[in-house]
C-alpha positions in Angstrom: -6.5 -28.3 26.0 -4.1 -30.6 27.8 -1.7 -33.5 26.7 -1.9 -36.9 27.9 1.0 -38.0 30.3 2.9 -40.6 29.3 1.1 -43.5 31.6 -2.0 -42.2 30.2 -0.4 -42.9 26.8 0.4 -46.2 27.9 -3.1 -47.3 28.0 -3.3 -46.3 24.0 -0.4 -47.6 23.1 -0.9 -50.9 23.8 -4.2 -51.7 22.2 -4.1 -53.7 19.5 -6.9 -55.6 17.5 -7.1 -57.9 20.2 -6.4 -56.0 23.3 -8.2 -53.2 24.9 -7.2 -49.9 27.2 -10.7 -49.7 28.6 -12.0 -50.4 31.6 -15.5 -50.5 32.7 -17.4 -50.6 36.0 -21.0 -52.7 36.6 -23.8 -51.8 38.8 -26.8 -53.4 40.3 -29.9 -51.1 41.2 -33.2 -52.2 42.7 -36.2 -50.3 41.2 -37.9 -48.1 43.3 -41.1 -48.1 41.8 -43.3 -50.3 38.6 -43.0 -46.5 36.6 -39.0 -45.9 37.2 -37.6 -45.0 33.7 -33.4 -46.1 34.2 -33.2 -44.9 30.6 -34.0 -41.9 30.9 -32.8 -40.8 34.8 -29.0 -42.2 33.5 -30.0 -40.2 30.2 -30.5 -36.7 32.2 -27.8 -37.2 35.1 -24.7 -37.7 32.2 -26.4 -34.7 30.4 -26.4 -32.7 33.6 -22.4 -34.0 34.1 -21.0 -33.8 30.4 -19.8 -30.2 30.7 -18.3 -30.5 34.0 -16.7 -33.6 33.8 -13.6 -33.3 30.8 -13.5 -37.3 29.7 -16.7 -36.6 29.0 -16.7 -33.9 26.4 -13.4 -34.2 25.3 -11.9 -36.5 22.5 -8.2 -37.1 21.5 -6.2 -34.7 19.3 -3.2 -37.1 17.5 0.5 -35.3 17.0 1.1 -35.8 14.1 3.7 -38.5 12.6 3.1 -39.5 16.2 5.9 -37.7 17.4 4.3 -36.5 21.0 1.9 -37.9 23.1 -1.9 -37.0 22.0 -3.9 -34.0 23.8 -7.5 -33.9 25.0 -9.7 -31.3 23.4 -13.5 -30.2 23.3 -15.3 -32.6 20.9 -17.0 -29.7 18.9 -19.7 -32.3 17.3 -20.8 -33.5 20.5 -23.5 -36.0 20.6 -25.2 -37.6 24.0 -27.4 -40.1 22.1 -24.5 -41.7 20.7 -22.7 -42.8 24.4 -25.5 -43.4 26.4 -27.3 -46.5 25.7 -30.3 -48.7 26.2 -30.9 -52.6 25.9 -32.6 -55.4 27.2 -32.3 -58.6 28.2 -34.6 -61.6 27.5 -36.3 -63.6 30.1 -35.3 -64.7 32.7 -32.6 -62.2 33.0 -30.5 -64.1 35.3 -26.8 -63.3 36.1 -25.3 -65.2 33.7 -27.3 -63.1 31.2 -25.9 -60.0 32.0 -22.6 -61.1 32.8 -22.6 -62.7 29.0 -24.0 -59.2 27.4 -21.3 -57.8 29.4 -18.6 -59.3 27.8 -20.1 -59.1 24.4 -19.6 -55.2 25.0 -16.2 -55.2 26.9 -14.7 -56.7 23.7 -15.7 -54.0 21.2 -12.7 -51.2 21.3 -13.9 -47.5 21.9 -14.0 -44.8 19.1 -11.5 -42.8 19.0 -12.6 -39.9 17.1 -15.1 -39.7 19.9 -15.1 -38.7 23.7 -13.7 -42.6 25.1 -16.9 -43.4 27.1 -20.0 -45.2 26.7 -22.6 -46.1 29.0 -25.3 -48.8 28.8 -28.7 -49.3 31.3 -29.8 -52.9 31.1 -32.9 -53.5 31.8 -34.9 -57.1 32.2 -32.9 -58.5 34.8 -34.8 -60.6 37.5 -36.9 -59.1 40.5 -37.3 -56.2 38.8 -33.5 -54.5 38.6 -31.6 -53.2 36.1 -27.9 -52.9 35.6 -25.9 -49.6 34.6 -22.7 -50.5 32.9 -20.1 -48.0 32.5 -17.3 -48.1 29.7 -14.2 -45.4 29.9 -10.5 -45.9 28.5 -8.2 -46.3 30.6 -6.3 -43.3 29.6 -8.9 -40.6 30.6 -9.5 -41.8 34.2 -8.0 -44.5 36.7 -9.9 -46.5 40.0 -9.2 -43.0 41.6 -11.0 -41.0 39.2 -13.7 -43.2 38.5 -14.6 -43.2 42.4 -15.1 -39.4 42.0 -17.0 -39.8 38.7 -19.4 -42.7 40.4 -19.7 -40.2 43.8 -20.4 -37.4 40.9 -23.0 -39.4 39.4 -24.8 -41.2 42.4 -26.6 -39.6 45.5 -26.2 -40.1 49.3 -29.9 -40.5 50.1 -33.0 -42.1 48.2 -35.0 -38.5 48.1 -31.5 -36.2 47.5 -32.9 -33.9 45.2 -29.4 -32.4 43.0 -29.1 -29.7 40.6 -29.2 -31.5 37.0 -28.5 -28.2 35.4 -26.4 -28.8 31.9 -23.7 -27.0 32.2 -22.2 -25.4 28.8 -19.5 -27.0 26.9 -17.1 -24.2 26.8 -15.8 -24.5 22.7 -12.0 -24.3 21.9 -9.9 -23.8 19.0 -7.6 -26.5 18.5 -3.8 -25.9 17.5 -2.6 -26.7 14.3 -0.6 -29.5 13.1 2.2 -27.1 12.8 1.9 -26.4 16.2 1.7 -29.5 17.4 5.0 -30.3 15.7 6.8 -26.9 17.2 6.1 -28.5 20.8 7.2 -31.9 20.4 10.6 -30.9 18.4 11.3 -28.7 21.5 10.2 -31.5 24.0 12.6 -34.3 22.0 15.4 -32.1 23.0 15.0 -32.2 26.5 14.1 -36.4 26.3 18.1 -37.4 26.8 18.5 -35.5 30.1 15.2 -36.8 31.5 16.1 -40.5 30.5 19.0 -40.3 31.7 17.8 -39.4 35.1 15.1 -41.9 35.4 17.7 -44.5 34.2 20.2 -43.6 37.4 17.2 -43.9 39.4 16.4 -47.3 38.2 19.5 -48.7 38.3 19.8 -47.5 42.1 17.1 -49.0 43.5 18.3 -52.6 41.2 21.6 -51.9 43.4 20.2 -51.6 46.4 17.9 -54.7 46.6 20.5 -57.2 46.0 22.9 -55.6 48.0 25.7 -54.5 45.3 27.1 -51.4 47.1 29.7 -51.0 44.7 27.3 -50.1 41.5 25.1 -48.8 44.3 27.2 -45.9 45.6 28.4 -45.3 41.9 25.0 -44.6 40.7 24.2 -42.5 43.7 27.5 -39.8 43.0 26.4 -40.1 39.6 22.8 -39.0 40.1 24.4 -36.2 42.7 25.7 -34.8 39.7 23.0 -34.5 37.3 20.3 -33.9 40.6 19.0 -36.0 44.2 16.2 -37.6 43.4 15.2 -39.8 45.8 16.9 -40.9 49.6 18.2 -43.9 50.2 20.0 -45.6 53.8 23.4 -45.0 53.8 25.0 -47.4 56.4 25.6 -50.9 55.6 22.8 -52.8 58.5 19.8 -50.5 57.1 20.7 -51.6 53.4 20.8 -54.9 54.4 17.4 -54.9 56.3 16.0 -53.2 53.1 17.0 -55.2 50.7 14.4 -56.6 48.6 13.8 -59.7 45.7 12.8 -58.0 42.7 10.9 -60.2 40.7 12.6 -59.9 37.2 12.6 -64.1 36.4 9.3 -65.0 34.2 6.6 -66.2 36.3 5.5 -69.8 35.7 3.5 -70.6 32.8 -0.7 -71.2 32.8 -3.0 -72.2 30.5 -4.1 -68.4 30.6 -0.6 -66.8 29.7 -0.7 -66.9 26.1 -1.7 -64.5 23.2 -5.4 -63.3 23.4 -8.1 -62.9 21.4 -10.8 -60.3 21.1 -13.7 -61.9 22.5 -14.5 -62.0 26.6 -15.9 -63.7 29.3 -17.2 -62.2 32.5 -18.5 -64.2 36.1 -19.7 -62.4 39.0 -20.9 -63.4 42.4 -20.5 -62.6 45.9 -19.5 -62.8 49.6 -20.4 -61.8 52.8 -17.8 -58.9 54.0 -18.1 -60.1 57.4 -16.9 -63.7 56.8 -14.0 -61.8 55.0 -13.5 -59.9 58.7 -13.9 -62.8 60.7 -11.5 -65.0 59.1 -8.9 -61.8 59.0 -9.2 -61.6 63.1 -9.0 -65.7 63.4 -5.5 -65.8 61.0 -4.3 -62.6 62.2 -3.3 -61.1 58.8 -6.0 -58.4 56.5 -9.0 -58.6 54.6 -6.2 -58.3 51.8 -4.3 -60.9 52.4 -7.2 -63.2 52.9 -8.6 -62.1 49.5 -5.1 -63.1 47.7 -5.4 -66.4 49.9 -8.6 -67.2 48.2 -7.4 -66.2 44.9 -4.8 -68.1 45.6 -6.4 -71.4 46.8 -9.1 -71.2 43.8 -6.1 -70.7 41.1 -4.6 -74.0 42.7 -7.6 -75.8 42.3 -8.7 -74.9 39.3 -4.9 -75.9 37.5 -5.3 -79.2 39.6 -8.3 -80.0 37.6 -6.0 -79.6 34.2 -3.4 -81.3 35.8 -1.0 -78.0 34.9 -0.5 -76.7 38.4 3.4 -75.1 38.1 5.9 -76.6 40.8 6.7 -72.9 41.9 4.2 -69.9 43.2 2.1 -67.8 40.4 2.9 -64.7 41.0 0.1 -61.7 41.0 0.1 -57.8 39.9 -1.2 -55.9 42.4 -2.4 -52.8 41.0 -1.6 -49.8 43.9 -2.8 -45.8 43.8 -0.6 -43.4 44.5 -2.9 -40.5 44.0 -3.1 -38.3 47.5 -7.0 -36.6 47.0 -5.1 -33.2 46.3 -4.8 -33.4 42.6 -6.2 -30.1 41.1 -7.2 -32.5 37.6 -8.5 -35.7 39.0 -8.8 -36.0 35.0 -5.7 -38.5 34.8 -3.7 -41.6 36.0 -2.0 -41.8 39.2 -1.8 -45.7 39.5 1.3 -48.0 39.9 1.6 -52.0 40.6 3.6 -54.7 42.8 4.0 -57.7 42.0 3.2 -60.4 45.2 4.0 -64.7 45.2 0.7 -65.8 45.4 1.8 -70.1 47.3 0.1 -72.1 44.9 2.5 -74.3 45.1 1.5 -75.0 49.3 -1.6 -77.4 49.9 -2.0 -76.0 53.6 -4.6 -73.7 53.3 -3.5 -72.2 56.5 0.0 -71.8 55.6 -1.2 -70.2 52.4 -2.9 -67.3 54.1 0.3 -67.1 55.8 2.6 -66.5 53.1 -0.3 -64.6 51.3 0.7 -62.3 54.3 4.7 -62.5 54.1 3.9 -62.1 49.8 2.1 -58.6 50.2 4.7 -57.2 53.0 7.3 -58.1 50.4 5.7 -56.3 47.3 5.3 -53.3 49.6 9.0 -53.0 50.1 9.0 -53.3 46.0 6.6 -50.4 45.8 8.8 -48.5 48.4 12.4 -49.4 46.6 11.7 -48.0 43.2 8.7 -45.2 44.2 5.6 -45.3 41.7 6.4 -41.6 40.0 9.9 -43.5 38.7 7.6 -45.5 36.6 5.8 -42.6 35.5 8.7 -40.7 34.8 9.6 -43.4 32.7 6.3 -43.6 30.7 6.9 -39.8 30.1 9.9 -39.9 28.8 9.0 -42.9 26.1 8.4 -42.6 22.2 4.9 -43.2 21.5 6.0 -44.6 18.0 8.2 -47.0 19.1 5.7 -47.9 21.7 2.2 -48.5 19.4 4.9 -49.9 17.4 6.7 -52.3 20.0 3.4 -53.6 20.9 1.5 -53.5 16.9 4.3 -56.0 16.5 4.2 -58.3 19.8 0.8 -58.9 19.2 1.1 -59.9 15.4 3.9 -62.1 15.8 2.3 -63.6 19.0 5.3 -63.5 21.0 3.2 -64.6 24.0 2.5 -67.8 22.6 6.8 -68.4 22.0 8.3 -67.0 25.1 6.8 -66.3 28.4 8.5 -63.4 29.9 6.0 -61.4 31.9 7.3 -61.8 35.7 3.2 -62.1 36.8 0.4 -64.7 35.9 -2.5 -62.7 36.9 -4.2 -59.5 38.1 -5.6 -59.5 41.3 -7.2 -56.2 42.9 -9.0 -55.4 45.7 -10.8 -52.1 46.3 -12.6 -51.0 48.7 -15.8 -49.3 48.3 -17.9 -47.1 50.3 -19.6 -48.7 53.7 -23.0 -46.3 53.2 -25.3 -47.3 50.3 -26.0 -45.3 47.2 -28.6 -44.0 44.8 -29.8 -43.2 41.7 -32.6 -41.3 41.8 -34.2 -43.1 44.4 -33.0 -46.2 43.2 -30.3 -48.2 45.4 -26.9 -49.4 44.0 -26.6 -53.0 45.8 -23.8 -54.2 43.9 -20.6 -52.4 42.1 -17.8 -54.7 40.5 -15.1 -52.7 38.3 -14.0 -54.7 35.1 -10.8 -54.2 33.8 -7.8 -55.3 31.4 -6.3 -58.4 30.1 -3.8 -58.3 27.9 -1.3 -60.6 25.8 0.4 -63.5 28.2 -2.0 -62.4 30.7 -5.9 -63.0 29.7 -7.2 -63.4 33.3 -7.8 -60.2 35.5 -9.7 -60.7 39.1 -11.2 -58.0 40.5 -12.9 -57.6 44.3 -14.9 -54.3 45.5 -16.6 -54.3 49.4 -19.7 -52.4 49.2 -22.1 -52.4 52.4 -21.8 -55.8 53.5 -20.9 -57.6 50.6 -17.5 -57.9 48.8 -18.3 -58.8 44.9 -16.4 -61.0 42.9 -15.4 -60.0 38.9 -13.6 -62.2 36.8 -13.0 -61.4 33.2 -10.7 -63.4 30.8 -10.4 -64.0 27.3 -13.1 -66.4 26.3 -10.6 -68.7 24.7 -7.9 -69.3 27.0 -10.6 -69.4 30.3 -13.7 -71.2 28.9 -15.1 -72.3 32.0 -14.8 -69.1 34.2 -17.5 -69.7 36.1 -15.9 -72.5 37.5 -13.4 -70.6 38.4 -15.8 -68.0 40.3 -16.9 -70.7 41.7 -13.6 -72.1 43.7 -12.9 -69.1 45.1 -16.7 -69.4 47.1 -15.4 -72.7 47.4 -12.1 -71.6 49.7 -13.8 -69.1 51.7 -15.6 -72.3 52.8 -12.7 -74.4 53.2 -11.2 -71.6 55.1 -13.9 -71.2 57.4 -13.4 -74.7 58.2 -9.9 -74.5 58.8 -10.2 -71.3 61.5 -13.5 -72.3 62.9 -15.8 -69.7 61.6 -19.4 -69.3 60.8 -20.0 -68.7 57.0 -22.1 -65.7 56.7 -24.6 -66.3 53.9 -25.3 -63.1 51.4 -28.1 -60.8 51.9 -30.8 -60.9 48.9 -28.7 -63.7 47.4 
C-alpha cells in the first residue's frame, strides 16, 4: 500500500461533474496482416502487464472524513474485461470519426471504486488501421510515467517476440479505518511546521524577482532559523540580473476562459518534423519556440475571425517535468508548469517567433526562481477537504464565468517522442498524440508529440465554448505555411497523408 502525494491528490480534487483528472493518449497502428485481431493482442499484452504495472491493479483507498490524502491498494475483485475495450466505427472511418468517438469517451469520468484506467481498440478506420486509445487519471501516472507504460507495452521491432507471462497480483490486506485515522491525526500535527517552511520559501523567491531586498533578506534569516532550503545570489548585480516578472495579473479574457461543461471536442492532424527543423535553423530559435509561434499565430487568427482578439499577449502554461529517470516508483507525479507570453498581440509573424523565443527564456527563469518541488511541497502540505471543497464550490457557483483570475489562457505542450518507430505485435504505431485536461476558465488544452518524422497536432476543448475546433487545427497548418513563406523554406508535405 502507498498514499497518494499531495500533487497526485491534486488531480482528484479538482474534478467536479464537469471537469476531469484524466488524461488519455491516442494511437494509430497499421495492420500487419487481413487476420490481425487488435482486440485481442491489446487484450493479452495488459493481461501480461496488470500485475507488474501498480495503476493497473490498484484502486483508491479513501481516509475517511477525508482527513488524509487517499492510498493505492490491490483491487481484490479485479476484472480485465471491464477496462479493456472494443468498438467500432462505421464507414468510412475517417479522422473526424475517431476524433468525435474520442471525445464522446474523454468526457465520461473514471470509476473510482475501480483501478483508474481504461483502454479502447477502435477498429474500422480507413486503409485498414485501427486506433488504441488509452484512458489513465492523472493521479496514477504523469507524461513521464506514461512514456514508460507505452515503452512497457509496445515493442522495438515488428517480429520482437516478449514474454506475455501474467504475472500474479500479489493480495493485500487493507488497514482499517481506524488506522487510517491514527496516521492522519499524527500527520496534521506536523502540517504547521511544513507550511510554514514552504510559505518562507515562497515568499523568497516573490522577493527576489522584483527586487525587494529588504523582505528578501528577512525571509532568508527567517528560513535560516527554521532550515536552508534553497540558494539564492547574495550580492546586489546577480539579483538584479535574476530578477524575474512573475506573472500574478489575470491573463486576458477569450471566448474559451469561462466555466466548462462536460461534453468534448477533439481535432488532430499533422506536420512534417522537418519543416519544424528547417524553420528552427532559418529563425535561429528551437523547435519549441517555433511550435508556441504557431500556436501563437493560429490563436491570433482564429480571435480575429470573432473580432475578440485581447489588446495584450495570451499567455500559455507550459507544462515542465522534473522527474530525473532515477525514481525507484515511476508510479507517480513529478510534473510542474511555467507560464510563457504567447505575442498575440504582434502581426509580424517573424517578430512573433522572436518573442515566442524571449517568452520561453523568461518562463525558464520562473521555473528556476521558485523550483518545481516548492509547488509540490505545497500540494503536500494542503487539506484535501478544503480542497474537493474549494473547487465542489468554484465550479457550482461558476466563478469562471464572473471573474477571470487564472494568469494563463491556454495549455500548450510539446513533447517529444521517440525518433525509432514502434510496434504492437507486428503492427506499427504511426501516430501518438497525448490528450489531456481542460478545466474551468481554461477549456482549450493544445498538445504536440514528434514521432518519426511527423509532429502530431491534438486539440481538445470543451465542445461549448470551442465549437469549431477544427478550424482552429486548421490555422495552425495554416502558419507553418505562412512561416515558410516568411523564412523562405520548402514545406515538407506529410508522409501517408
Amino acid at each position: 500500500m502507498r498514499q497518494l502525494t499531495g500533487l497526485d491528490a491534486t488531480f482528484l480534487h479538482m474534478e467536479s461533474s464537469t471537469m476531469f483528472g484524466h488524461v488519455s493518449g491516442l494511437a494509430l497502428y497499421s495492420r500487419p496482416s487481413a487476420d490481425f485481431d487488435p482486440y485481442a493482442v491489446v487484450y493479452e499484452r495488459f493481461r501480461s502487464l496488470v500485475g507488474r504495472v501498480a495503476p493497473l491493479h490498484e484502486k483508491l483507498l479513501e481516509v475517511p472524513l477525508g482527513l488524509d490524502h487517499p492510498y493505492w491498494v490491490v483491487d481484490d475483485d479485479f476484472d480485465l474485461d471491464y477496462h479493456v475495450r472494443h468498438l467500432g466505427l462505421a464507414p468510412p472511418g475517417d479522422d473526424r470519426q475517431l476524433a468525435d468517438q474520442v471525445a464522446r469517451i474523454f468526457g465520461r469520468a473514471l470509476d473510482r471504486a475501480r483501478p483508474l484506467w481504461e483502454v479502447y481498440v477502435i477498429e474500422g478506420l480507413a486503409d485498414g488501421r485501427w486506433a488504441l486509445m488509452t484512458k489513465f487519471h492523472h493521479s496514477s501516472i504523469d507524461g513521464g510515467a506514461g512514456v514508460v507504460l507505452l515503452n512497457m507495452l509496445t515493442d522495438t521491432s515488428p517480429d520482437a517476440r516478449p514474454d506475455l507471462t501474467p504475472a500474479p497480483i500479489e493480495p493485500e490486506q487493507a488497514p482499517t479505518s481506524a488506522v487510517l485515522l491514527q496516521r492522519s491525526l499524527s500527520k496534521l500535527v506536523s502540517n504547521p511546521v511544513r507550511s510554514l517552511r514552504l510559505q518562507l520559501r515562497v515568499a523568497q523567491g516573490l522577493a527576489d524577482s522584483v527586487g525587494f531586498r529588504p523582505a528578501s533578506q528577512l525571509t532568508r534569516q527567517v528560513r535560516r532559523t527554521v532550515r536552508a532550503v534553497t540558494r539564492r545570489p547574495e550580492d546586489e548585480q546577480t539579483v538584479a540580473e535574476n530578477r524575474v516578472r512573475l506573472p500574478l495579473s489575470p491573463a486576458p479574457a477569450t471566448p474559451w476562459n469561462k466555466s466548462i461543461t462536460p461534453h468534448r471536442r477533439f481535432a488532430m492532424g499533422s506536420a512534417s518534423l522537418d519543416t519544424l527543423r528547417a524553420l528552427k535553423s532559418a529563425s535561429g530559435g528551437t523547435v519549441n519556440d517555433v511550435v508556441m509561434a504557431v500556436c501563437t499565430g493560429a490563436l491570433r487568427t482564429y480571435l480575429l475571425g470573432y473580432d475578440a482578439l485581447p489588446d495584450r499577449p495570451l499567455r500559455a502554461m507550459v507544462p515542465v517535468s522534473f522527474r530525473t529517470g532515477d525514481e525507484d516508483v515511476p508510479w507517480t507525479n513529478m510534473v510542474s508548469g511555467i507560464i510563457a507570453d504567447l505575442p498575440t498581440n504582434c502581426d509580424d509573424p517573424r517578430e512573433r517567433v522572436a518573442l515566442c523565443h524571449e517568452a520561453m527564456e523568461a518562463a525558464k527563469r520562473q521555473f528556476e526562481l521558485i523550483p518545481a518541488d516548492t509547488i509540490a511541497q505545497g500540494a503536500q502540505a494542503t487539506s484535501p477537504i478544503l480542497a474537493t471543497a474549494a473547487a465542489r464550490l468554484a465550479s457550482r457557483l461558476r466563478w469562471a464565468d464572473r471573474a477571470n483570475l487564472l494568469p494563463n489562457n491556454v495549455v500548450i505542450s510539446n513533447v517529444p517522442g521517440p525518433r525509432s518507430p514502434m510496434w504492437l505485435s507486428g503492427a506499427r504505431m504511426e501516430n501518438y498524440i497525448p490528450i489531456s485536461i481542460v478545466t474551468d476558465g481554461m477549456g482549450l488544452n493544445i498538445t504536440v508529440h514528434s514521432y518519426l518524422d511527423r509532429l502530431d497536432f491534438g486539440l481538445i476543448a470543451c465542445r461549448e465554448l470551442v465549437p469549431d475546433l477544427w478550424d482552429l487545427l486548421e490555422m495552425h497548418f495554416e502558419e507553418i505555411a505562412l512561416l515558410c513563406d516568411v523564412y523562405g523554406v520548402p514545406l515538407t508535405p506529410v508522409k501517408g497523408s
